[in-house]
mmCIF file of the C-alpha atoms, coordinates in Angstrom:
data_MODEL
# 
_entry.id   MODEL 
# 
loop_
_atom_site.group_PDB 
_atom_site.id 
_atom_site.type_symbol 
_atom_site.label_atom_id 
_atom_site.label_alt_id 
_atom_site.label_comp_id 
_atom_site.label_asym_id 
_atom_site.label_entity_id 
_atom_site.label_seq_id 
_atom_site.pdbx_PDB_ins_code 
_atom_site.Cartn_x 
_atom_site.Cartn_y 
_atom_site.Cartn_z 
_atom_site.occupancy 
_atom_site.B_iso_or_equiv 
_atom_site.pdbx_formal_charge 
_atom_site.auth_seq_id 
_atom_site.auth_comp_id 
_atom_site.auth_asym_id 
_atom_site.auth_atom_id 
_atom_site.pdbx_PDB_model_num 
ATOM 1   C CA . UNK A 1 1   ? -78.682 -190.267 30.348  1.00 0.00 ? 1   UNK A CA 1 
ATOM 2   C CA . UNK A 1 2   ? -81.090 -189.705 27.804  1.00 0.00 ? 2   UNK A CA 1 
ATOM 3   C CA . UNK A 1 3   ? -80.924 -190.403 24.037  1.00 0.00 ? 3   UNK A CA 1 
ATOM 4   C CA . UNK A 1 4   ? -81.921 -188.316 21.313  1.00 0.00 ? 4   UNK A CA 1 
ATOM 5   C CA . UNK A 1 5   ? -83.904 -190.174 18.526  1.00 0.00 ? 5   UNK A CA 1 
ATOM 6   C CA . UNK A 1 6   ? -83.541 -188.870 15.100  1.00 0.00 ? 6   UNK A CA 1 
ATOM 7   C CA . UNK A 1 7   ? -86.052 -189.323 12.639  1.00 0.00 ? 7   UNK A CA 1 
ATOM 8   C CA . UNK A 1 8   ? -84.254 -189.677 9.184   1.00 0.00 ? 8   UNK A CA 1 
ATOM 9   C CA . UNK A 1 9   ? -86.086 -189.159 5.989   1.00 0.00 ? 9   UNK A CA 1 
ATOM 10  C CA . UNK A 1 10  ? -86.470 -191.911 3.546   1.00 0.00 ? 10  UNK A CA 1 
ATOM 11  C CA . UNK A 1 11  ? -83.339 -192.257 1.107   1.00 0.00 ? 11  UNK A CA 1 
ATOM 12  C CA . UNK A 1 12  ? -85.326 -193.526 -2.434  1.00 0.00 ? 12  UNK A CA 1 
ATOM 13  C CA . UNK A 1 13  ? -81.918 -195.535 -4.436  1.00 0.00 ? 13  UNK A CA 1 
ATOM 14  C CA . UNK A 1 14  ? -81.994 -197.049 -7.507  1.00 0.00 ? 14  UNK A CA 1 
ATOM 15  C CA . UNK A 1 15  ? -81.226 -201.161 -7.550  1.00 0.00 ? 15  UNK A CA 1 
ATOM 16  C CA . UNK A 1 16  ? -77.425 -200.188 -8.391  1.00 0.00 ? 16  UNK A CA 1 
ATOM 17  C CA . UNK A 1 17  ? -77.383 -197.945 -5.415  1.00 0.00 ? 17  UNK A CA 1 
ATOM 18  C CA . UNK A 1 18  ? -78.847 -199.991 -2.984  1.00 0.00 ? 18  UNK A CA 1 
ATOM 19  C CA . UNK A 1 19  ? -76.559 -202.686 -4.288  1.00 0.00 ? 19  UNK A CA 1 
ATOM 20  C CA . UNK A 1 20  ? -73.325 -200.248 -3.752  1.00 0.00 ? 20  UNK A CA 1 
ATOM 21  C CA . UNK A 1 21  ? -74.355 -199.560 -0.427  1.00 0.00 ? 21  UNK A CA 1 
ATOM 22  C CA . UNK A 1 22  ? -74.893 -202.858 0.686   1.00 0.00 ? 22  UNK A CA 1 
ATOM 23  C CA . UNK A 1 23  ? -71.362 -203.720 -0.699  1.00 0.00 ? 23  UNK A CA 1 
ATOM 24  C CA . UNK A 1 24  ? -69.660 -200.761 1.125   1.00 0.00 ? 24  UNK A CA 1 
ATOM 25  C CA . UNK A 1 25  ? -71.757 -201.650 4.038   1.00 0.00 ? 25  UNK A CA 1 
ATOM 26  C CA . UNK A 1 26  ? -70.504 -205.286 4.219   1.00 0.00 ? 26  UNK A CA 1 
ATOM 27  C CA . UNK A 1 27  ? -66.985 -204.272 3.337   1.00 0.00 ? 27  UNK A CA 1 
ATOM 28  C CA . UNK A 1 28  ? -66.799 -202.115 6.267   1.00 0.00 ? 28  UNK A CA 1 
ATOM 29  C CA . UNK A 1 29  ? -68.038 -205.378 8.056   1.00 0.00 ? 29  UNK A CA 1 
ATOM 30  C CA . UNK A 1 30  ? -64.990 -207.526 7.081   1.00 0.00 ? 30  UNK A CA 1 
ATOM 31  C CA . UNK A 1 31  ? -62.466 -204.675 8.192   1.00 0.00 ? 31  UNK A CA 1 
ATOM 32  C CA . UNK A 1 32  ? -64.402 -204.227 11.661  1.00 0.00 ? 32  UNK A CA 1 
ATOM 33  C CA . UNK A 1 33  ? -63.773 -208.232 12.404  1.00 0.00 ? 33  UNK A CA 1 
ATOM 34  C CA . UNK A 1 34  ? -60.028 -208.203 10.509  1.00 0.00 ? 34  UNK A CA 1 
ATOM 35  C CA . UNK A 1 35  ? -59.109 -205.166 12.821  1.00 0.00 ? 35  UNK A CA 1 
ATOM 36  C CA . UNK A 1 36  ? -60.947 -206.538 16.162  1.00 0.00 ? 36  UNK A CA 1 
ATOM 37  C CA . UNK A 1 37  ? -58.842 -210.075 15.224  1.00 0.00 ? 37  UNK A CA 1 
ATOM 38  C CA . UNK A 1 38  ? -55.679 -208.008 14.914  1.00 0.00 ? 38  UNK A CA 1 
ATOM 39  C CA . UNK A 1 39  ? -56.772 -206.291 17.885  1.00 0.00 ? 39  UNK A CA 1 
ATOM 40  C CA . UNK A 1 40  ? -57.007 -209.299 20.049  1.00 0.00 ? 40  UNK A CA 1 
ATOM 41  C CA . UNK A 1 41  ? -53.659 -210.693 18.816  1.00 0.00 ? 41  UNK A CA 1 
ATOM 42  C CA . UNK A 1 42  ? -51.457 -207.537 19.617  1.00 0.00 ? 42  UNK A CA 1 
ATOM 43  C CA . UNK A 1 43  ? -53.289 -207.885 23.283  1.00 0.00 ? 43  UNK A CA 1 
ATOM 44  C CA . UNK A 1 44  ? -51.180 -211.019 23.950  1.00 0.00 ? 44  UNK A CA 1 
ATOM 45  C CA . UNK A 1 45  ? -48.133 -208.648 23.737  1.00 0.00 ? 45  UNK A CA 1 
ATOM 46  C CA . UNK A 1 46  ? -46.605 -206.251 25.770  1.00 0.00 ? 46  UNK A CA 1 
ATOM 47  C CA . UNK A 1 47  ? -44.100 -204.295 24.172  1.00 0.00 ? 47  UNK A CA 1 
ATOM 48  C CA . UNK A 1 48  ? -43.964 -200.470 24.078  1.00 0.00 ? 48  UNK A CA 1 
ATOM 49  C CA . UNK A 1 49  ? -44.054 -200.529 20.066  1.00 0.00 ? 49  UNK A CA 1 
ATOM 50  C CA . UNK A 1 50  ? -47.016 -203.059 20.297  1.00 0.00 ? 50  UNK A CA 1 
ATOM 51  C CA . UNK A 1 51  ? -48.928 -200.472 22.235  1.00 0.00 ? 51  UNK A CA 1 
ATOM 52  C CA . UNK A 1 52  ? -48.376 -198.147 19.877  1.00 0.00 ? 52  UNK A CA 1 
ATOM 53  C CA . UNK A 1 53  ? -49.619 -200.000 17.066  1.00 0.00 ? 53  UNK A CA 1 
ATOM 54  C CA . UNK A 1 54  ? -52.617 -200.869 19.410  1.00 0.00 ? 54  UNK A CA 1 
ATOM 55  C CA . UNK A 1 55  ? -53.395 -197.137 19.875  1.00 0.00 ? 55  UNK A CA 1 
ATOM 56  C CA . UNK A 1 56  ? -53.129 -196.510 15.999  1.00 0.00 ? 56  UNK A CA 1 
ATOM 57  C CA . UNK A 1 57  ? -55.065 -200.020 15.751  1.00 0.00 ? 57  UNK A CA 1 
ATOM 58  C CA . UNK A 1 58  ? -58.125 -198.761 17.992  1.00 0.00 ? 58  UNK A CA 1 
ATOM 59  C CA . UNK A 1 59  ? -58.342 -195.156 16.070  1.00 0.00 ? 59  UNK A CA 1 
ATOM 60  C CA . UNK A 1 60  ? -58.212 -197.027 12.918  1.00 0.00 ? 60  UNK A CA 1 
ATOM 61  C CA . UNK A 1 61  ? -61.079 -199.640 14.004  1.00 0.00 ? 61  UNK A CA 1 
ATOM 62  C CA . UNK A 1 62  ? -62.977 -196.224 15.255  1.00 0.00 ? 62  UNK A CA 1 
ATOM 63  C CA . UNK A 1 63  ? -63.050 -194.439 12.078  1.00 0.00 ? 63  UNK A CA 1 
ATOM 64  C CA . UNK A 1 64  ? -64.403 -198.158 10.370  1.00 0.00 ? 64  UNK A CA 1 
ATOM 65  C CA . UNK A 1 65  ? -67.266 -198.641 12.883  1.00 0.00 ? 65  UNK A CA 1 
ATOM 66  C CA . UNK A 1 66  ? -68.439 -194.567 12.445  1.00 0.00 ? 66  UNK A CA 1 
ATOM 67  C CA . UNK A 1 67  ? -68.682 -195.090 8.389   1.00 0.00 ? 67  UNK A CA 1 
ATOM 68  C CA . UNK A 1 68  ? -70.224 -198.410 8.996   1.00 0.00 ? 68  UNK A CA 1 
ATOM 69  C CA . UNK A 1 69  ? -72.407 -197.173 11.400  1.00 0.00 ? 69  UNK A CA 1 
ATOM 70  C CA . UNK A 1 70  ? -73.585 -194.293 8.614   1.00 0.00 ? 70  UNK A CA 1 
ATOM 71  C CA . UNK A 1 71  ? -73.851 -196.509 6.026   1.00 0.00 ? 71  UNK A CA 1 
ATOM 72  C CA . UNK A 1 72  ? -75.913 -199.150 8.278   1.00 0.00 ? 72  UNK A CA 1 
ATOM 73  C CA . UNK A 1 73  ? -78.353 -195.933 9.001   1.00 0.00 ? 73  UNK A CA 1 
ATOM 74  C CA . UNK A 1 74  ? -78.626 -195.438 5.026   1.00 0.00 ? 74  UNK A CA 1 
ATOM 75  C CA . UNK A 1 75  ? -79.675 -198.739 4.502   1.00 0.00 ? 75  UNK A CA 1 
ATOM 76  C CA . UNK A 1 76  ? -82.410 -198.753 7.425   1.00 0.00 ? 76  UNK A CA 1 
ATOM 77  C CA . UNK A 1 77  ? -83.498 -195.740 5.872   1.00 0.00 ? 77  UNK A CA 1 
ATOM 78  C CA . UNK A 1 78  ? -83.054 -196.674 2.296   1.00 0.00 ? 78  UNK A CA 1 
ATOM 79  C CA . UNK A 1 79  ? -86.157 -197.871 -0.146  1.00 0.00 ? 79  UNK A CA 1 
ATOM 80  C CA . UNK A 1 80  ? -86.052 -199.276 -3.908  1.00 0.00 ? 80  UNK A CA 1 
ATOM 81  C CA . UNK A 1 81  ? -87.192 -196.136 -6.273  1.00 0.00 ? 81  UNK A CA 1 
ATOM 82  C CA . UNK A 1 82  ? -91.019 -196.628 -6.575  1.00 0.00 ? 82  UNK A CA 1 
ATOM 83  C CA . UNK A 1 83  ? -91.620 -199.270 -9.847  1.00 0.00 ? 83  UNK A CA 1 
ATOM 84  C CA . UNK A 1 84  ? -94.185 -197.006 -11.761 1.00 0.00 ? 84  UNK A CA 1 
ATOM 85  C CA . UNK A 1 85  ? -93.298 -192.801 -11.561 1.00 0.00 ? 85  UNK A CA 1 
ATOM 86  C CA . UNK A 1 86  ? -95.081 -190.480 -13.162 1.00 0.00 ? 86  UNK A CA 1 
ATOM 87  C CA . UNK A 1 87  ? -93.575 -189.807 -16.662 1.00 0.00 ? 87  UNK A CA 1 
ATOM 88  C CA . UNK A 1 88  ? -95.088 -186.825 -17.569 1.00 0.00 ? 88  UNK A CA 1 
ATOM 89  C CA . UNK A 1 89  ? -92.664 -185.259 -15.204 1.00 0.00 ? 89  UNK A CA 1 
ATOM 90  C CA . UNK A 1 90  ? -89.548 -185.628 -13.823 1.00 0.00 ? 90  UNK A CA 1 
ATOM 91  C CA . UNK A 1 91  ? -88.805 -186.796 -10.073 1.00 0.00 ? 91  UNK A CA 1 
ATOM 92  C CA . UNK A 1 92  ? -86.368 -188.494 -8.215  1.00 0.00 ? 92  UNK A CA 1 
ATOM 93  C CA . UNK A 1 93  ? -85.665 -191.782 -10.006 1.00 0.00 ? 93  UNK A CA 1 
ATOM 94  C CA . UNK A 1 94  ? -86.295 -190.817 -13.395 1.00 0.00 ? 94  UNK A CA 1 
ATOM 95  C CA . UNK A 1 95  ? -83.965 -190.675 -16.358 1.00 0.00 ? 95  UNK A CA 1 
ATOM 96  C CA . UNK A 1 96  ? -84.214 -187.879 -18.660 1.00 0.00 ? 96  UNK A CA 1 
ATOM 97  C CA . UNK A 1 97  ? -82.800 -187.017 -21.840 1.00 0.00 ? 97  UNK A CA 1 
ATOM 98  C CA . UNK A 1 98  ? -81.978 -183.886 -22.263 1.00 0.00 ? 98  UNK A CA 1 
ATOM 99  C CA . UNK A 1 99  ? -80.496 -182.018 -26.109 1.00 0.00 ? 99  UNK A CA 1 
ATOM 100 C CA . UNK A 1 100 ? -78.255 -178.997 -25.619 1.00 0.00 ? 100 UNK A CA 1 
ATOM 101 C CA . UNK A 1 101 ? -78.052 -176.188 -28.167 1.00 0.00 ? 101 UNK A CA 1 
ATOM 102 C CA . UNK A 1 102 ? -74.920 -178.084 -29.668 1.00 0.00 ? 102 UNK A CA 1 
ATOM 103 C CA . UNK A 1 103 ? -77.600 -180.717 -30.482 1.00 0.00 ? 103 UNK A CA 1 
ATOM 104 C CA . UNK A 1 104 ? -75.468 -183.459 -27.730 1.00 0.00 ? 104 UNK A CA 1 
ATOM 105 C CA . UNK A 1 105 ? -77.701 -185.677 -25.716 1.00 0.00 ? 105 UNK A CA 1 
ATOM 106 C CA . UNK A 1 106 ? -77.752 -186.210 -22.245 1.00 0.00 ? 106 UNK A CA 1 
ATOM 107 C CA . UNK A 1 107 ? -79.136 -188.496 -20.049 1.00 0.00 ? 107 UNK A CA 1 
ATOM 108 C CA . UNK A 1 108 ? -79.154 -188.392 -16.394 1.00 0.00 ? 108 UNK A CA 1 
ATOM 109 C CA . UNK A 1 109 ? -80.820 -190.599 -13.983 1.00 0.00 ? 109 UNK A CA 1 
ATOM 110 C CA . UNK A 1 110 ? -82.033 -187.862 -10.559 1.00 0.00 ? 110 UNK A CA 1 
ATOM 111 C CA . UNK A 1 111 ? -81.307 -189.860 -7.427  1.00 0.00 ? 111 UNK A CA 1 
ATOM 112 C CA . UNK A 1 112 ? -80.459 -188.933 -3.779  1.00 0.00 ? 112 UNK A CA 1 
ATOM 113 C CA . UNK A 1 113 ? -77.037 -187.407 -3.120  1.00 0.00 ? 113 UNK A CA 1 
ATOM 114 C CA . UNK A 1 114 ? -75.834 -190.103 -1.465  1.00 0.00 ? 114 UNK A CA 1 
ATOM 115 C CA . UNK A 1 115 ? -75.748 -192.334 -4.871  1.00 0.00 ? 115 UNK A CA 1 
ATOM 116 C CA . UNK A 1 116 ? -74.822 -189.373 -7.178  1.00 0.00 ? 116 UNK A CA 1 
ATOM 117 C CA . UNK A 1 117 ? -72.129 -190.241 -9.865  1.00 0.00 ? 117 UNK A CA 1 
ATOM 118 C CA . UNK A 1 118 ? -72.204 -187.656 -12.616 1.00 0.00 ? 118 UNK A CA 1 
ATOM 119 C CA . UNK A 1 119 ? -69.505 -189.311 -14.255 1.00 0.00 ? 119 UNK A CA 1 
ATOM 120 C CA . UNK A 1 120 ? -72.030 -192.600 -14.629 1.00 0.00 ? 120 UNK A CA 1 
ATOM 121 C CA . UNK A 1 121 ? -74.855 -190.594 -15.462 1.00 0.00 ? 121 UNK A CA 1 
ATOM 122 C CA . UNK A 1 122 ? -76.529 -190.107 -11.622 1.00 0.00 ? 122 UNK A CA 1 
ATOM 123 C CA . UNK A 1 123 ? -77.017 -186.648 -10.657 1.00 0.00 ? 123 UNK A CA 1 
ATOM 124 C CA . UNK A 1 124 ? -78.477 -185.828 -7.197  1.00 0.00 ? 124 UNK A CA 1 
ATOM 125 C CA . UNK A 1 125 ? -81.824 -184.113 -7.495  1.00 0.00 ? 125 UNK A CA 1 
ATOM 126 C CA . UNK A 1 126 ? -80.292 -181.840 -5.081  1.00 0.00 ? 126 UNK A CA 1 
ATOM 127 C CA . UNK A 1 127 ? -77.569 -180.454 -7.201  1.00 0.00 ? 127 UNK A CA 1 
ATOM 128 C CA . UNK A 1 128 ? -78.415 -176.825 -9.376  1.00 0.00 ? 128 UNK A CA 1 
ATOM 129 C CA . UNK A 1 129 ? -79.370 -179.193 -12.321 1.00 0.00 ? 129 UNK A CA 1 
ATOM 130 C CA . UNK A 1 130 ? -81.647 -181.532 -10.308 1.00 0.00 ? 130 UNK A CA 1 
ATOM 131 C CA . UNK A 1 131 ? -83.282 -179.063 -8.702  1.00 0.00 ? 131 UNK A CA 1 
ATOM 132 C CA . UNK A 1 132 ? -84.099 -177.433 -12.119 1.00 0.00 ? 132 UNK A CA 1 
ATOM 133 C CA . UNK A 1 133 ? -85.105 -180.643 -13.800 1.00 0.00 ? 133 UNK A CA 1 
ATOM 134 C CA . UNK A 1 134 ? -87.533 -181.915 -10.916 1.00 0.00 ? 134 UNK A CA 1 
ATOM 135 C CA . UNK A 1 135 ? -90.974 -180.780 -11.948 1.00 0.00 ? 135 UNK A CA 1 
ATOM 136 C CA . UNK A 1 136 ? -90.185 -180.573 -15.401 1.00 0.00 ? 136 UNK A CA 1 
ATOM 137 C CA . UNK A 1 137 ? -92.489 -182.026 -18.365 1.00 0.00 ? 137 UNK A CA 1 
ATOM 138 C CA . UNK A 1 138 ? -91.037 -183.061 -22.363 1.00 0.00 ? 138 UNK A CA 1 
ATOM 139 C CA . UNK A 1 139 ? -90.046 -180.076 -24.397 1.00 0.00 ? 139 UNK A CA 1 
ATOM 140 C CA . UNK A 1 140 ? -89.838 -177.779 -21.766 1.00 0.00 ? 140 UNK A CA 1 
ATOM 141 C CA . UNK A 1 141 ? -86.527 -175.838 -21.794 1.00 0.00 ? 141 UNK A CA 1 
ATOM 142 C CA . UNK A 1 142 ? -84.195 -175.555 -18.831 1.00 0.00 ? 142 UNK A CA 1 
ATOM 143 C CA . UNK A 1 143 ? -81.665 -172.857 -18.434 1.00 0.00 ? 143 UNK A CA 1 
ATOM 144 C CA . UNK A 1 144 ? -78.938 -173.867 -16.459 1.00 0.00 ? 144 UNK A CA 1 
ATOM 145 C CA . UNK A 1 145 ? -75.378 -173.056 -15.478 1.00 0.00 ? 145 UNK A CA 1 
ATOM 146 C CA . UNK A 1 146 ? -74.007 -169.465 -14.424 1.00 0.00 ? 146 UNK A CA 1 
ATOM 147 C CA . UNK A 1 147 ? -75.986 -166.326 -15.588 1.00 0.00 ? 147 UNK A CA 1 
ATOM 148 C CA . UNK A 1 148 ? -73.270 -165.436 -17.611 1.00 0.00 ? 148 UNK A CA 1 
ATOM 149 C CA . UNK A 1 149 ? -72.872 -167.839 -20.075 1.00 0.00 ? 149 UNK A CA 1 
ATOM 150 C CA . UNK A 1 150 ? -76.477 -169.880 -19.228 1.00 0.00 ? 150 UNK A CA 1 
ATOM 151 C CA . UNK A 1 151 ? -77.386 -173.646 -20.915 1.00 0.00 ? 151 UNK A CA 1 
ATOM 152 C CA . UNK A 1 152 ? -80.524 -174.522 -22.522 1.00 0.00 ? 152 UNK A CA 1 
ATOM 153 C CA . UNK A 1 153 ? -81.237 -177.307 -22.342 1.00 0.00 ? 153 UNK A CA 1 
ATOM 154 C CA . UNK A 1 154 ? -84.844 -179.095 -23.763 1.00 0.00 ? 154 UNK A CA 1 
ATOM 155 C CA . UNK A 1 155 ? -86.244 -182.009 -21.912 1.00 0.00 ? 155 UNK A CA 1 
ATOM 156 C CA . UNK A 1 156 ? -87.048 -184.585 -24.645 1.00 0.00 ? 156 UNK A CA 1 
ATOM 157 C CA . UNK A 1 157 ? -87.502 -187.863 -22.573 1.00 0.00 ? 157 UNK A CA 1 
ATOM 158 C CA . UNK A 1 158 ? -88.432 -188.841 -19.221 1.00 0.00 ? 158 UNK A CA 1 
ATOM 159 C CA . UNK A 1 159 ? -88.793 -192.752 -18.024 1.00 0.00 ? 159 UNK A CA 1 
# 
């Protein structure tokens, strides 16, 4: 049998990311050993409703181990956003502040998809608005959104 290797790309998180991940990651971790102990206990019966639960037990403790599993492969992949970016434009890991035509600021920090959270402020830099913003240098203006009622947007920070 052979095995396919995989190379993965780096994943570049932020510290609150990384932390996140290693949180989900070692949640996961407790389940996998409270379902395997669970596991081990309905084993000592031998009812035909015990063997159900079993069944349901085992698909359960498969789905766990498959998310862990991803999650352990984002973390062996993952690396700490580089300490010093280039701030004369944007890239994964910056934070921008952008000023709509309302006059509104908004900041976003660009990070990988898995750690987007627009609602916190994380966008992924491979959403429409990422993608538009990667590249970009202070007081440039980004139109965004659908082409018929298009955003500007002007880049007045990047750190």
């Amino acid at each position: 049998m052979q095995t396919v290797e995989t190379k993965q790309s780096t994943i570049l998180l932020s510290k609150k990311g990384m932390k996140e991940l290693k949180k989900a990651a070692a949640k996961l971790e407790r389940q996998q050993k409270q379902m395997i102990a669970e596991l081990r206990d309905l084993d000592k019966t031998d009812g035909h409703d015990q063997r159900l639960t079993r069944i349901e037990k085992l698909a359960e403790l498969e789905t766990v181990e498959t998310m862990l599993a991803d999650k352990q492969s984002y973390l062996a992949n993952a690396q700490l956003f580089p300490r010093k970016r280039d701030a004369i434009k944007v890239a994964i890991g910056s934070v921008v502040e952008l000023i709509d035509a309302n006059g509104r600021i908004l900041q976003y920090q660009l990070v990988d998809s898995i750690e987007a959270n627009p609602s916190d402020g994380r966008i992924s830099a491979n959403s429409p608005l990422g993608k538009t913003l990667l590249g970009r240098k202070i007081k440039e203006t980004i139109e965004w959104g659908n082409k018929l009622q298009p955003s500007q947007l002007t880049l007045v920070r990047i750190s």
